[in-house]
Backbone of each chain as ProteinMPNN parsed JSONL, in Angstrom:
{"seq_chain_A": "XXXXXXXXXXXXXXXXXXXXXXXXXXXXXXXXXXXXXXXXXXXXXXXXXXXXXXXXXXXXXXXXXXXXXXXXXXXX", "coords_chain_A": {"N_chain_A": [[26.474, 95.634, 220.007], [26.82, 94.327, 223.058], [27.445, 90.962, 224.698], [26.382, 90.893, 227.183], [24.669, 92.991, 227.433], [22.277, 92.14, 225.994], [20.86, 90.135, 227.404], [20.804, 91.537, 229.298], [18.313, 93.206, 228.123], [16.323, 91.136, 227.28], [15.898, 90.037, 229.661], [14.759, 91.842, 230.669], [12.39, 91.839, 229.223], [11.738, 89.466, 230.109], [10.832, 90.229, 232.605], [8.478, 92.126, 231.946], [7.356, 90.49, 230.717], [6.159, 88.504, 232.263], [5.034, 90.152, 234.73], [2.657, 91.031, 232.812], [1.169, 89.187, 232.296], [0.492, 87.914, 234.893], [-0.314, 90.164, 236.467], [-3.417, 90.958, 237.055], [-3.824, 89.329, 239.368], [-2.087, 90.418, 240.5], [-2.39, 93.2, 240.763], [-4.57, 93.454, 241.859], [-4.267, 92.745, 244.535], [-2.404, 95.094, 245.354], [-3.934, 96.998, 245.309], [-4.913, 97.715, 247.744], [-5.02, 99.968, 248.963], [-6.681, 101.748, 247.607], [-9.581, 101.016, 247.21], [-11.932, 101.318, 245.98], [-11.318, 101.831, 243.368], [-10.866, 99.113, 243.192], [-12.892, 97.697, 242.89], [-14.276, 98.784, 240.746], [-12.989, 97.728, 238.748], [-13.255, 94.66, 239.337], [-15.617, 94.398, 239.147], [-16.393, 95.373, 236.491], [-17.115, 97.852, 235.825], [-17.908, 101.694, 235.03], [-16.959, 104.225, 237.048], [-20.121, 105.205, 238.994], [-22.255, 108.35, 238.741], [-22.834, 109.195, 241.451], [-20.511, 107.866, 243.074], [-18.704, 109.42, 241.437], [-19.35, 112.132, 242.561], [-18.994, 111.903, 245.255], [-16.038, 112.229, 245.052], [-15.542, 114.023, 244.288], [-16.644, 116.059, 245.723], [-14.738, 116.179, 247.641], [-12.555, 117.237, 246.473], [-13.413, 119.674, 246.052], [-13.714, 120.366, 248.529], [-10.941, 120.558, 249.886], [-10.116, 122.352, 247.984], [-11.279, 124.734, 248.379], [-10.717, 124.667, 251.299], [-8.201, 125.447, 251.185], [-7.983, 127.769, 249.74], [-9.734, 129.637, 251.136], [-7.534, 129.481, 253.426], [-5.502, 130.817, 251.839], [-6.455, 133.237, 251.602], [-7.125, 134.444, 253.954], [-5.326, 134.576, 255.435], [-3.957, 136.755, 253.009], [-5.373, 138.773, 254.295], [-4.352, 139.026, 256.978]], "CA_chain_A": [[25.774, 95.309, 221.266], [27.645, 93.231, 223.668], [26.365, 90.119, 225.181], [26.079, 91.331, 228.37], [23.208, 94.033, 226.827], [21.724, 91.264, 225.243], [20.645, 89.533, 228.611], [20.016, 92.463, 230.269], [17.348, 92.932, 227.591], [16.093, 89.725, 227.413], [15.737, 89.648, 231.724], [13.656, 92.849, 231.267], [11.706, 91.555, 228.44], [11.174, 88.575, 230.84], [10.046, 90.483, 233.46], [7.702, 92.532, 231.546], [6.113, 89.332, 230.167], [6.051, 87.853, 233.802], [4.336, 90.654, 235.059], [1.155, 91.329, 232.652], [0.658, 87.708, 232.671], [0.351, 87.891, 236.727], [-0.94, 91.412, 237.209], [-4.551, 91.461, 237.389], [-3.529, 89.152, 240.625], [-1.121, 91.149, 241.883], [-2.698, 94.786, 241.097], [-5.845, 93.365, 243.123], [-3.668, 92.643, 246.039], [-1.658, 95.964, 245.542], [-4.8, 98.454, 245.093], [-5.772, 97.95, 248.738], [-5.707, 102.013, 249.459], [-7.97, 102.608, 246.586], [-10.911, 100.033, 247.085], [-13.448, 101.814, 245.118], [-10.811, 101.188, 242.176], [-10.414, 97.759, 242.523], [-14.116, 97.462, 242.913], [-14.73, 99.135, 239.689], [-12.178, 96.43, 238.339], [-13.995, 93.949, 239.849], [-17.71, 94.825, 238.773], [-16.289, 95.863, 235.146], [-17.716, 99.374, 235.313], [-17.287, 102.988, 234.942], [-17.674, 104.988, 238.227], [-21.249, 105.745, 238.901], [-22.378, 109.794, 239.023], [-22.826, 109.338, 243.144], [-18.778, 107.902, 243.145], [-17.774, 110.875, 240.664], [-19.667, 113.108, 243.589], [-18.036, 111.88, 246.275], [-14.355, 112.711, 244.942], [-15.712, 115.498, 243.493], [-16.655, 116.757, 246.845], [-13.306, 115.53, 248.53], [-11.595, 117.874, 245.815], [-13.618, 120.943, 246.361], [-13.684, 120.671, 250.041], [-9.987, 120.948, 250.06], [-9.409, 123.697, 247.26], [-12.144, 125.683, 249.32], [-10.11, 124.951, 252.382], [-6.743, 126.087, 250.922], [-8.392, 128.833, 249.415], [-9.783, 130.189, 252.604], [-6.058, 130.093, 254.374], [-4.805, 131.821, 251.764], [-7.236, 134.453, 251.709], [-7.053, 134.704, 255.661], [-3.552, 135.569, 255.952], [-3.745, 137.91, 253.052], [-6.245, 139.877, 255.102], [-3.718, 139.511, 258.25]], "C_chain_A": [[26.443, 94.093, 221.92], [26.467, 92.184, 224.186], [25.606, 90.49, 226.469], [24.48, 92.177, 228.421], [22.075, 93.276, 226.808], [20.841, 90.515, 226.492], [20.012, 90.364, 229.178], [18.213, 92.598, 229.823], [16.526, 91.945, 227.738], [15.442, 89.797, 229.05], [14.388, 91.272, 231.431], [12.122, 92.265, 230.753], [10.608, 90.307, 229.433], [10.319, 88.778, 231.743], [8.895, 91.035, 233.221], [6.272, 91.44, 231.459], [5.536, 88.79, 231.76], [4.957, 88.68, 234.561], [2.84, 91.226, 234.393], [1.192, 90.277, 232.165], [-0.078, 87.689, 234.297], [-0.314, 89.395, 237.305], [-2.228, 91.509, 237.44], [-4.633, 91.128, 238.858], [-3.356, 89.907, 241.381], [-1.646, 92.277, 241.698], [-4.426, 94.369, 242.016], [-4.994, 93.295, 244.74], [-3.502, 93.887, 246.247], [-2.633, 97.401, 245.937], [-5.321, 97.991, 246.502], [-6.179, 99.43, 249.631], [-6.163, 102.553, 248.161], [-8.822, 101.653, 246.344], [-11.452, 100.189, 245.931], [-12.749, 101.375, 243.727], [-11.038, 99.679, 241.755], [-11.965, 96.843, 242.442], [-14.558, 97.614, 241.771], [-14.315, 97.998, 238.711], [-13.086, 95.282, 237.999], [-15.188, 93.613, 238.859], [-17.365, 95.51, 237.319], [-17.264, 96.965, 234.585], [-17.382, 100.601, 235.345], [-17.6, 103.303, 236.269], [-18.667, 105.277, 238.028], [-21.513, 107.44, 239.123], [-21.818, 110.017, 240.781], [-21.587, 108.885, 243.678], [-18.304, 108.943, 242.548], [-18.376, 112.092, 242.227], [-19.021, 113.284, 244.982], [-16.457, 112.068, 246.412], [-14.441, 113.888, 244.672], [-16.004, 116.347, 244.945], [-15.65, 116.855, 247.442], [-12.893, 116.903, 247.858], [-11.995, 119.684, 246.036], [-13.444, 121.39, 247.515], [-11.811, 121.292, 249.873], [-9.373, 122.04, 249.015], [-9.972, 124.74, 247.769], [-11.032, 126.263, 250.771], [-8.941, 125.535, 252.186], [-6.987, 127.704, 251.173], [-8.697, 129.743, 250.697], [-8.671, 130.339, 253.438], [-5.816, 131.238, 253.655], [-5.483, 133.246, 251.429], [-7.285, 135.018, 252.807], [-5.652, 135.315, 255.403], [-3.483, 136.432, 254.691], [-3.993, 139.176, 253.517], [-5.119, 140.346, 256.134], [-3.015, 140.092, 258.375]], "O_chain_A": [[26.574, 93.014, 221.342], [25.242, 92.304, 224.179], [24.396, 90.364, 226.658], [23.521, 92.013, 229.174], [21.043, 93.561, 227.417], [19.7, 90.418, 226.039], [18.86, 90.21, 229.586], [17.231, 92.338, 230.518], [15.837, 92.124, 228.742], [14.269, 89.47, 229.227], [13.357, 91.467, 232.075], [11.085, 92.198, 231.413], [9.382, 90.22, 229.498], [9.326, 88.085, 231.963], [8.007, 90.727, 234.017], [5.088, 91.435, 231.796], [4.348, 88.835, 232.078], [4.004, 88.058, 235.029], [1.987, 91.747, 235.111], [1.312, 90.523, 230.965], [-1.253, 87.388, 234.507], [-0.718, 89.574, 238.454], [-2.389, 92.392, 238.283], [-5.153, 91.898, 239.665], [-3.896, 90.224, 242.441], [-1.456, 92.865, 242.763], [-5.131, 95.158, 242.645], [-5.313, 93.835, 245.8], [-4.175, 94.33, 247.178], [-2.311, 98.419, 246.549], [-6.537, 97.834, 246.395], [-7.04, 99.797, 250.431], [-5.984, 103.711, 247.781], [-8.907, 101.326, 245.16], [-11.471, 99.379, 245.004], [-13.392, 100.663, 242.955], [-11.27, 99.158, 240.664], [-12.114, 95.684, 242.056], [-15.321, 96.719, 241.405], [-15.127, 97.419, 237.989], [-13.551, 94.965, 236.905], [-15.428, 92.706, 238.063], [-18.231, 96.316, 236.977], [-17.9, 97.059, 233.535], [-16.248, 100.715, 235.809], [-18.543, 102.678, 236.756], [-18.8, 105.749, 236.899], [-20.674, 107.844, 239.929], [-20.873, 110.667, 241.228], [-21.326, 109.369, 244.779], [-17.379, 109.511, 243.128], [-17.514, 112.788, 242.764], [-18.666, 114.283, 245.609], [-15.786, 112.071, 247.444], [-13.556, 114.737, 244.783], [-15.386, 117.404, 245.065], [-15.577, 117.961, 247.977], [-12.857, 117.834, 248.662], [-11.212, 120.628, 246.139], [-13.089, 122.546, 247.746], [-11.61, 122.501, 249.752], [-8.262, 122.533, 249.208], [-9.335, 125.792, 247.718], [-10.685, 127.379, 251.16], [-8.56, 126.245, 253.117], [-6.611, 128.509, 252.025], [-7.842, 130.501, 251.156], [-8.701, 131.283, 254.226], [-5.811, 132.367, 254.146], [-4.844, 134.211, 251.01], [-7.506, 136.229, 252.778], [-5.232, 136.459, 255.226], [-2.722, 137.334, 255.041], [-3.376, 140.233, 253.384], [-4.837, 141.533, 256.299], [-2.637, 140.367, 259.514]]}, "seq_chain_B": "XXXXXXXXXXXXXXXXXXXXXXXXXXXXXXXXXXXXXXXXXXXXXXXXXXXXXXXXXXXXXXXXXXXXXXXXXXXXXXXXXXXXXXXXXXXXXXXXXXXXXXXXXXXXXXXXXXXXXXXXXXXXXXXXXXXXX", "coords_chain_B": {"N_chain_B": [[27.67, 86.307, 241.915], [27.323, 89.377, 241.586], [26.608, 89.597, 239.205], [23.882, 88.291, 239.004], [22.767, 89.69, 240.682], [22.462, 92.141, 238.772], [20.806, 90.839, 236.917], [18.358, 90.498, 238.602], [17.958, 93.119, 239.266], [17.278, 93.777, 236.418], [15.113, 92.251, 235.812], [13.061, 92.696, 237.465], [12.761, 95.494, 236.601], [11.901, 95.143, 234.291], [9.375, 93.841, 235.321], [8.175, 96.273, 236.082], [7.707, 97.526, 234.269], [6.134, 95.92, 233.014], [3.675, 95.94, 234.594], [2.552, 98.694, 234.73], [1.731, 98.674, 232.246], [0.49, 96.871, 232.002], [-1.745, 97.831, 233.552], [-2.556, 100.152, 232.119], [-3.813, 98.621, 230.448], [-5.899, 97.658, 231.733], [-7.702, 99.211, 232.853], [-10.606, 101.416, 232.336], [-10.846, 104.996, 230.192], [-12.5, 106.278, 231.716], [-12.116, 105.003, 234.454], [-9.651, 105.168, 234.575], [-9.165, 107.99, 234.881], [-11.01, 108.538, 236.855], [-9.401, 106.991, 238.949], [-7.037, 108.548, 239.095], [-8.287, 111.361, 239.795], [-8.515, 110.013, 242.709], [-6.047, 109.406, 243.67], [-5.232, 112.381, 243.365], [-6.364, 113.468, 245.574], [-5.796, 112.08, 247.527], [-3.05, 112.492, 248.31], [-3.225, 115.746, 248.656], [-4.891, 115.446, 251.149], [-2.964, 115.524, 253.442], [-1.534, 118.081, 252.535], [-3.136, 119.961, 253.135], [-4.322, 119.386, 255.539], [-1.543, 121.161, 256.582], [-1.724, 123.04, 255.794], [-4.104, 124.073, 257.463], [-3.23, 124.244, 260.143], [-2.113, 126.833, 262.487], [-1.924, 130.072, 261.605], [2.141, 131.251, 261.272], [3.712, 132.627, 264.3], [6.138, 135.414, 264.515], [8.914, 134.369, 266.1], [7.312, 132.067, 267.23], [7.169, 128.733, 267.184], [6.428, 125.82, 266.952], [3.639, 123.99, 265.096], [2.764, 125.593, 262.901], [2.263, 127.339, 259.602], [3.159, 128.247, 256.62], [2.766, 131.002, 254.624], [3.625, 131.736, 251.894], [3.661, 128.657, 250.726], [1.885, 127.858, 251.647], [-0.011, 128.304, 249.462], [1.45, 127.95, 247.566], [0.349, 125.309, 247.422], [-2.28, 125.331, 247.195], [-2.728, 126.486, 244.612], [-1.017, 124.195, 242.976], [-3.161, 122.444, 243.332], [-5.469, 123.827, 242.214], [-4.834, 123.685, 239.846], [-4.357, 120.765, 239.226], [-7.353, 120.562, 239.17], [-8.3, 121.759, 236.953], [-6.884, 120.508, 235.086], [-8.168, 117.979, 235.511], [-10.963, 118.343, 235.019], [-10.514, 119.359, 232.485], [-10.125, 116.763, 230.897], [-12.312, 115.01, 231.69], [-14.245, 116.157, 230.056], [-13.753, 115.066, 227.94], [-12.614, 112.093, 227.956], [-10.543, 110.358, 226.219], [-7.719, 108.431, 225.139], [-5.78, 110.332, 224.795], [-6.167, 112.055, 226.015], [-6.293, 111.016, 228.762], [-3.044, 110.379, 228.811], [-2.221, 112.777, 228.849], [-2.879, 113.775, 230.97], [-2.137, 112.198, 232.976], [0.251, 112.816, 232.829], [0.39, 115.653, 233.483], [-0.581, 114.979, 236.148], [1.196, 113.526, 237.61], [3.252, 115.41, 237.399], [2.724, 116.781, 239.131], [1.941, 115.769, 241.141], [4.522, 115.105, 241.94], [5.53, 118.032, 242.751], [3.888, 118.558, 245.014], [4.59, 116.66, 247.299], [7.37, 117.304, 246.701], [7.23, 120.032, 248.651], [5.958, 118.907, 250.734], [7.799, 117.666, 251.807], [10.071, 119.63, 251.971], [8.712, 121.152, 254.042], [8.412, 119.437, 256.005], [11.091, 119.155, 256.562], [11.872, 121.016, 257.924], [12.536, 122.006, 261.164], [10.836, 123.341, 262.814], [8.165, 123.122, 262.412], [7.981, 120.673, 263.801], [6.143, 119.191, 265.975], [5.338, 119.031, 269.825], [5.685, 116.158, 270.351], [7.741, 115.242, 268.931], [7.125, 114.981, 266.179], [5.58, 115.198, 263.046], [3.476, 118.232, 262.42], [0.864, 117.731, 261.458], [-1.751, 116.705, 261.855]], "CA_chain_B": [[27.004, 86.852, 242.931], [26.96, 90.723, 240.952], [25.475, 88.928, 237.853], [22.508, 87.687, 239.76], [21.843, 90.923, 241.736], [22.056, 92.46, 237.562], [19.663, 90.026, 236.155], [17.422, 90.129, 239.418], [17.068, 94.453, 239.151], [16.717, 94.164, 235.135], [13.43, 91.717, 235.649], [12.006, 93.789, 238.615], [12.302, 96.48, 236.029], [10.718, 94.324, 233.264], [7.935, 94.261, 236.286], [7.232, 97.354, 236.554], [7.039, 98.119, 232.904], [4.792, 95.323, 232.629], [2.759, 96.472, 235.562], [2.449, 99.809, 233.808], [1.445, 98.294, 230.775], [-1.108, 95.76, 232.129], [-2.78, 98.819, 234.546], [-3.003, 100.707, 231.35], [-4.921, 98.052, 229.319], [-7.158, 96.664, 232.247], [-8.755, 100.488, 232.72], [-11.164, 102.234, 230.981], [-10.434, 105.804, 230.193], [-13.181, 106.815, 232.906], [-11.808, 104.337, 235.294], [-7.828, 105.661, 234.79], [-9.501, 109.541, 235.36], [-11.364, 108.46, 238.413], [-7.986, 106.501, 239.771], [-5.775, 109.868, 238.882], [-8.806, 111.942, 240.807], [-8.861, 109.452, 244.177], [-4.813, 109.835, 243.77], [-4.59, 113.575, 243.603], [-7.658, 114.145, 246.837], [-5.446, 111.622, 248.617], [-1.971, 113.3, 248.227], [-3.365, 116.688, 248.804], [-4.72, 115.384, 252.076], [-1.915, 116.088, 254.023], [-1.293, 119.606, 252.554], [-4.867, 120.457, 253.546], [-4.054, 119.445, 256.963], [-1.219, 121.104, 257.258], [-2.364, 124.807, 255.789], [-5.139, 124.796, 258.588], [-2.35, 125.006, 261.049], [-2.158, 128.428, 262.945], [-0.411, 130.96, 261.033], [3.166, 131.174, 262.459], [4.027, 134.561, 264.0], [7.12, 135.88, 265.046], [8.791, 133.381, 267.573], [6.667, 130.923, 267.485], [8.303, 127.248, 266.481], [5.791, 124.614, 266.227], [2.109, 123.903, 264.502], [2.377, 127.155, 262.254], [1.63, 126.909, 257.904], [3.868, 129.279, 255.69], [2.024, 131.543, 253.661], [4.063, 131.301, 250.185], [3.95, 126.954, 250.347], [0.086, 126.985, 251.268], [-0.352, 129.766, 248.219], [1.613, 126.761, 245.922], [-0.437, 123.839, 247.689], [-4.04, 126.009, 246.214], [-2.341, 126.605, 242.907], [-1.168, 123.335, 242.645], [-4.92, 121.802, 243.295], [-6.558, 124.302, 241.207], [-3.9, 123.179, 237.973], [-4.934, 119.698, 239.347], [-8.856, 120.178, 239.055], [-8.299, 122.124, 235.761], [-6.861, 119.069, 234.253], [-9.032, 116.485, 235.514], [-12.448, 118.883, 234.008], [-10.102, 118.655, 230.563], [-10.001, 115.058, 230.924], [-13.566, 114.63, 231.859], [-14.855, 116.421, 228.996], [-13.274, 114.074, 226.663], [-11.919, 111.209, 228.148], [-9.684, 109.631, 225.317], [-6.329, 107.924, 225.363], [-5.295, 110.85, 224.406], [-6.642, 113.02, 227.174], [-5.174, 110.243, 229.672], [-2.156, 110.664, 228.766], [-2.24, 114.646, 229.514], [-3.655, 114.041, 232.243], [-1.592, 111.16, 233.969], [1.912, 113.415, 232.906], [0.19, 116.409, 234.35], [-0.845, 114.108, 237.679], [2.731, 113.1, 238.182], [4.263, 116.13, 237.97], [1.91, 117.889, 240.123], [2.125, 115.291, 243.083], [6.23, 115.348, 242.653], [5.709, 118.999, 242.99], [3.616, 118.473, 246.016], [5.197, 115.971, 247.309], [8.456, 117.549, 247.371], [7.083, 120.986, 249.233], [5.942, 118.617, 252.031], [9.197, 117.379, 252.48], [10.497, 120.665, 252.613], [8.561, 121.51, 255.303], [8.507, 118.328, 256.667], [12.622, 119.643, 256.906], [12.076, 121.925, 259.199], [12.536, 121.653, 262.289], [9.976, 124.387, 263.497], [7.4, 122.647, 262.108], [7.459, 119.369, 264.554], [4.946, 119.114, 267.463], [6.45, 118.456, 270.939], [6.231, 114.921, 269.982], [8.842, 115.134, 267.222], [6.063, 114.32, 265.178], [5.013, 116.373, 262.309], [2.054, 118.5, 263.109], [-0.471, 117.531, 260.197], [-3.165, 116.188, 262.55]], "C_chain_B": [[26.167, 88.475, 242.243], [26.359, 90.172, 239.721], [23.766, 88.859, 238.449], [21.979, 89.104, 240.279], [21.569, 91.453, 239.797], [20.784, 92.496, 237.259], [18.177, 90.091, 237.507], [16.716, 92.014, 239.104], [16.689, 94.283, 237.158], [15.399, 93.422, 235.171], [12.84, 92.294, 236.377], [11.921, 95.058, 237.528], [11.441, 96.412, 235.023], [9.336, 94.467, 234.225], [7.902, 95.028, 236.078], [7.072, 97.812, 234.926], [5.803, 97.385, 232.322], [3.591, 95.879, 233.138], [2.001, 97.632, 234.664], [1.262, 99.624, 233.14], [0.054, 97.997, 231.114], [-2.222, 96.722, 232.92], [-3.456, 99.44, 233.746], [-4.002, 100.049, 230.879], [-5.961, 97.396, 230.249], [-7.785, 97.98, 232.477], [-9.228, 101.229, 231.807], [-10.568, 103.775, 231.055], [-11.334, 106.111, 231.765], [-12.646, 106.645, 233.902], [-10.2, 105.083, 235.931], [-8.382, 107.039, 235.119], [-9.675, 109.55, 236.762], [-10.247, 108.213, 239.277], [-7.341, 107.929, 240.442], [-6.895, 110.581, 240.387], [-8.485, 111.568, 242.578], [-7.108, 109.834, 244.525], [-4.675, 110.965, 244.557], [-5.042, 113.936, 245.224], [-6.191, 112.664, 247.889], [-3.867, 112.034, 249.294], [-2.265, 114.529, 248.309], [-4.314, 116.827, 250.403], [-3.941, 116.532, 253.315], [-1.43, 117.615, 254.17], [-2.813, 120.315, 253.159], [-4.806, 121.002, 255.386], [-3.028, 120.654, 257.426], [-1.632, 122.61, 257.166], [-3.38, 124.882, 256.959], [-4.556, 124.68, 260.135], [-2.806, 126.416, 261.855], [-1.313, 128.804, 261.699], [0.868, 131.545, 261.97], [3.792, 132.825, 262.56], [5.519, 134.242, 264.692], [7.616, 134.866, 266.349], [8.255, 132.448, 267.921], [7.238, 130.197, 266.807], [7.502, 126.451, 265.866], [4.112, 125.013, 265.938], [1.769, 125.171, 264.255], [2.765, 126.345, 261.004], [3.079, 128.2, 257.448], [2.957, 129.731, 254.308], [2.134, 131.13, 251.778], [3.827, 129.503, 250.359], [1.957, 127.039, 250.525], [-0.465, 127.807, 250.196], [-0.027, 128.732, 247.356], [0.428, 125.509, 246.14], [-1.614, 124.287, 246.572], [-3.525, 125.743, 244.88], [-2.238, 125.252, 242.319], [-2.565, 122.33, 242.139], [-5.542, 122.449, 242.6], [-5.705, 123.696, 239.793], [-4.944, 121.773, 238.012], [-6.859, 119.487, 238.601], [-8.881, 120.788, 237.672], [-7.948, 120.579, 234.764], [-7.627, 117.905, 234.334], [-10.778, 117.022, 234.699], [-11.969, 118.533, 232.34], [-10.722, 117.333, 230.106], [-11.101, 114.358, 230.702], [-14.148, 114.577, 230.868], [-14.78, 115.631, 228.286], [-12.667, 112.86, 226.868], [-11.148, 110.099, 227.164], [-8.41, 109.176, 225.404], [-5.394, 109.129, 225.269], [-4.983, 112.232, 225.499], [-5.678, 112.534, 228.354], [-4.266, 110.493, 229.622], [-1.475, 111.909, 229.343], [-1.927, 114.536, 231.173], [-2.555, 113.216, 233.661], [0.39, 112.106, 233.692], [1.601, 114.481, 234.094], [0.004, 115.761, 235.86], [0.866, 114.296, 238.137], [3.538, 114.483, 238.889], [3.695, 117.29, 239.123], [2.513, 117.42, 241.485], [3.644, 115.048, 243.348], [6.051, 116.768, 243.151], [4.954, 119.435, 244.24], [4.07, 117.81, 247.381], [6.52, 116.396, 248.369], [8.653, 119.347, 248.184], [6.923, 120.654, 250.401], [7.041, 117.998, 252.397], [10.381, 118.339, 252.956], [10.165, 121.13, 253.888], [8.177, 120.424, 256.215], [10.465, 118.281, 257.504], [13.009, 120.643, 257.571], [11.714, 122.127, 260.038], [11.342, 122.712, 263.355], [8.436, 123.867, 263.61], [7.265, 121.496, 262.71], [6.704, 119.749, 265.692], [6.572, 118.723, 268.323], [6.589, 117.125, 271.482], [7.388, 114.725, 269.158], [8.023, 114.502, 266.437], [5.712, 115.274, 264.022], [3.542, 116.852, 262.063], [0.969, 118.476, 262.092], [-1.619, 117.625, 260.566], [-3.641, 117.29, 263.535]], "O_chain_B": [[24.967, 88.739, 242.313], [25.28, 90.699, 239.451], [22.767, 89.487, 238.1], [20.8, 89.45, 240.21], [20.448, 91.145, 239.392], [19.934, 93.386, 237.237], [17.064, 89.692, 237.163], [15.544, 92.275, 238.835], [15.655, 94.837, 236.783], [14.492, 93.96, 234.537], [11.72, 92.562, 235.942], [10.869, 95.689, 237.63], [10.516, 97.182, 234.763], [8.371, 95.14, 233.861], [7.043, 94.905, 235.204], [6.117, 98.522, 234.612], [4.894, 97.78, 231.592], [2.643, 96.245, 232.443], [0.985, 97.406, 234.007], [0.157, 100.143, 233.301], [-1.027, 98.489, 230.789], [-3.416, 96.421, 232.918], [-4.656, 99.608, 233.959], [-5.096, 100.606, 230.793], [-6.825, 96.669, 229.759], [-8.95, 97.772, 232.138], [-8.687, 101.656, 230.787], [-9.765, 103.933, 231.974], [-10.713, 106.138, 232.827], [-12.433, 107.632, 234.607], [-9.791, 105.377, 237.054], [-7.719, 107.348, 236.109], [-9.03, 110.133, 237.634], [-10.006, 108.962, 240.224], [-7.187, 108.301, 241.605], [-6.594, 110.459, 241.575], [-8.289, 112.397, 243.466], [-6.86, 110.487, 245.539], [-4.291, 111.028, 245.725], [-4.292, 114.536, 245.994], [-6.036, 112.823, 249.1], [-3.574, 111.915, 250.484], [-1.223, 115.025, 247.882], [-4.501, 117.943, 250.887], [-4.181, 117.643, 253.788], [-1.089, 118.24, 255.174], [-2.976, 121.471, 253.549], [-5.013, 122.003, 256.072], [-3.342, 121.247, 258.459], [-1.846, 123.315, 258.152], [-3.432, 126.01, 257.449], [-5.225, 124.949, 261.133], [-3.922, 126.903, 261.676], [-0.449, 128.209, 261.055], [0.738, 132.117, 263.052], [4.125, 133.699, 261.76], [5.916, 133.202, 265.217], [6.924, 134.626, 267.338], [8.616, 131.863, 268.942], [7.866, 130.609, 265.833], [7.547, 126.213, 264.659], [3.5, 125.984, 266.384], [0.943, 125.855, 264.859], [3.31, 125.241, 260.995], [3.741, 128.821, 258.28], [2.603, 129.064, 253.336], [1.404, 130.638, 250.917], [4.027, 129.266, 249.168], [1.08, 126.517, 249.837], [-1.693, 127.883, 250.227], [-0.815, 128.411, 246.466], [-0.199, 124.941, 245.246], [-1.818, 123.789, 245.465], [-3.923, 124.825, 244.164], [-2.992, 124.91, 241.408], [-2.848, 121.76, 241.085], [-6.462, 121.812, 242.086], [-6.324, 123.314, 238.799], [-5.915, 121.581, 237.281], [-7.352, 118.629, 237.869], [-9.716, 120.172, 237.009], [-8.657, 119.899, 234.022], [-7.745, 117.028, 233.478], [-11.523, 116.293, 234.043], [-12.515, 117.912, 231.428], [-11.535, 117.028, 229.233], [-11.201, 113.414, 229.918], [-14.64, 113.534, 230.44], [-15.843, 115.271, 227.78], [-12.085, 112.433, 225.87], [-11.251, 108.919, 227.498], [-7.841, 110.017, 226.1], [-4.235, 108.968, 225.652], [-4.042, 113.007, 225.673], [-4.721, 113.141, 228.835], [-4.05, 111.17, 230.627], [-0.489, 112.001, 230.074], [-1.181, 114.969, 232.052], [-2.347, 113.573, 234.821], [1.408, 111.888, 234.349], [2.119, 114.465, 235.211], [0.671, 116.316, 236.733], [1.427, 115.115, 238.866], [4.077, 114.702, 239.974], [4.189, 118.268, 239.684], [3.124, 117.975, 242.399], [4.109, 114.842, 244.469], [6.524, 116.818, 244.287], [5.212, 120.563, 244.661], [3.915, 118.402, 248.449], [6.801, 116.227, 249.555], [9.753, 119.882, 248.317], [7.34, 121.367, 251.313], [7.139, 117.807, 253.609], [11.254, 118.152, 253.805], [10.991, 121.465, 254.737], [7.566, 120.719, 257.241], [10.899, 117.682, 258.488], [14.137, 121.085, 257.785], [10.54, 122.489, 260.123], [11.246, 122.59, 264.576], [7.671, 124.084, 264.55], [6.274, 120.923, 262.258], [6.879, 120.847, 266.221], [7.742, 118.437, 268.071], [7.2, 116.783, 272.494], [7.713, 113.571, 268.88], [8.313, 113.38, 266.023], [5.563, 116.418, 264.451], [2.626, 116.148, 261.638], [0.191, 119.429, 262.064], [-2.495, 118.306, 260.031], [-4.68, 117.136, 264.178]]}, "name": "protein", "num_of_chains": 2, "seq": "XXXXXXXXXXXXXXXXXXXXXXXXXXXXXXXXXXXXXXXXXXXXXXXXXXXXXXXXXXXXXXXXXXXXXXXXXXXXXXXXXXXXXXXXXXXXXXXXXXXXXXXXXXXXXXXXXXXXXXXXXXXXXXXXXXXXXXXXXXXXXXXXXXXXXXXXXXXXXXXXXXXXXXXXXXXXXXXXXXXXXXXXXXXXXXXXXXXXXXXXXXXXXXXXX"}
């Protein structure tokens, strides 16, 4: 293993450490397009039923809606 | 000067493995399921939008869907909701794991269908915009 390796290692190792030292910071900044996450974070809890319902709806709405194209155009 | 740029991408990569790391151990299993869920519904967006297009006939250029890509979008999302019920059932490190490989390769495989048709040129509005909305 050359030295060169050796460093490289080392610099990752550094960064690793650097970053889950500093992340709860920085993944609060970073999660700003998933609130409800960083809320859960936050408030050190599981999603409640009425949050599982509301994704859970999100997810059906749109496999419904797929579903329905592609059932339309096989009709057409 | 090339030393420095080196040593500057090998610690940004140390970041992100830390990142990783530290995302893993500050969520609960529930918490990392729910994440993956708000993920997939927000990356499948877009395909949602764009299947309720017209269907494109003969001659026509812009704000038309393609049958075979909105046939993978469904498939895709039903694999999707299959794995996240797995997941649910049992939520274990073990499940996560499944679950967050399956995620990935779903939304590359979504991902890179809307860039396909994000690559063709038939498919822009007469903004040069791409007709999602």
């Amino acid at each position: 293993m050359t030295q060169a390796t050796v460093l490289l290692l080392l610099k990752i190792f550094d960064g690793a450490m650097f970053a889950i030292e500093h992340a709860p910071a920085m993944m609060a900044k970073w999660r700003g397009h998933l609130g409800l996450i960083r809320t859960l974070i936050n408030e050190q809890r599981d999603p409640t039923d009425a949050e599982w319902q509301t994704v859970d709806a999100t997810a059906q709405d749109q496999t419904n809606a797929l579903r329905a194209v592609v059932d339309a155009d096989a009709e057409a | 000067m090339k030393k420095l740029v080196f040593f500057a991408v090998a610690f940004l990569t140390g970041c992100g493995i830390g990142l990783t790391q530290a995302e893993k151990d500050a969520l609960t299993p529930e918490q990392q399921i729910f994440k993956l869920a708000n993920e997939i519904n927000i990356a499948f967006a877009p395909a949602v939008a764009y299947a309720q297009q017209p269907l494109c006939k003969e001659g026509e250029a812009i704000r038309c869907h393609d049958k075979k890509v909105v046939k993978i979008f469904l498939d895709l999302r039903e694999e999707a909701n299959a794995a996240l019920k797995t997941a649910r059932a049992n939520p274990d490190t073990a499940a996560i794991s499944v679950l967050t490989g399956i995620t990935r390769r779903l939304l590359g495989e979504l991902q890179g269908e809307l860039l396909k048709v994000k690559s063709q040129g038939a498919r822009y509005d007469s903004s040069n915009r791409f007709a999602f909305t």
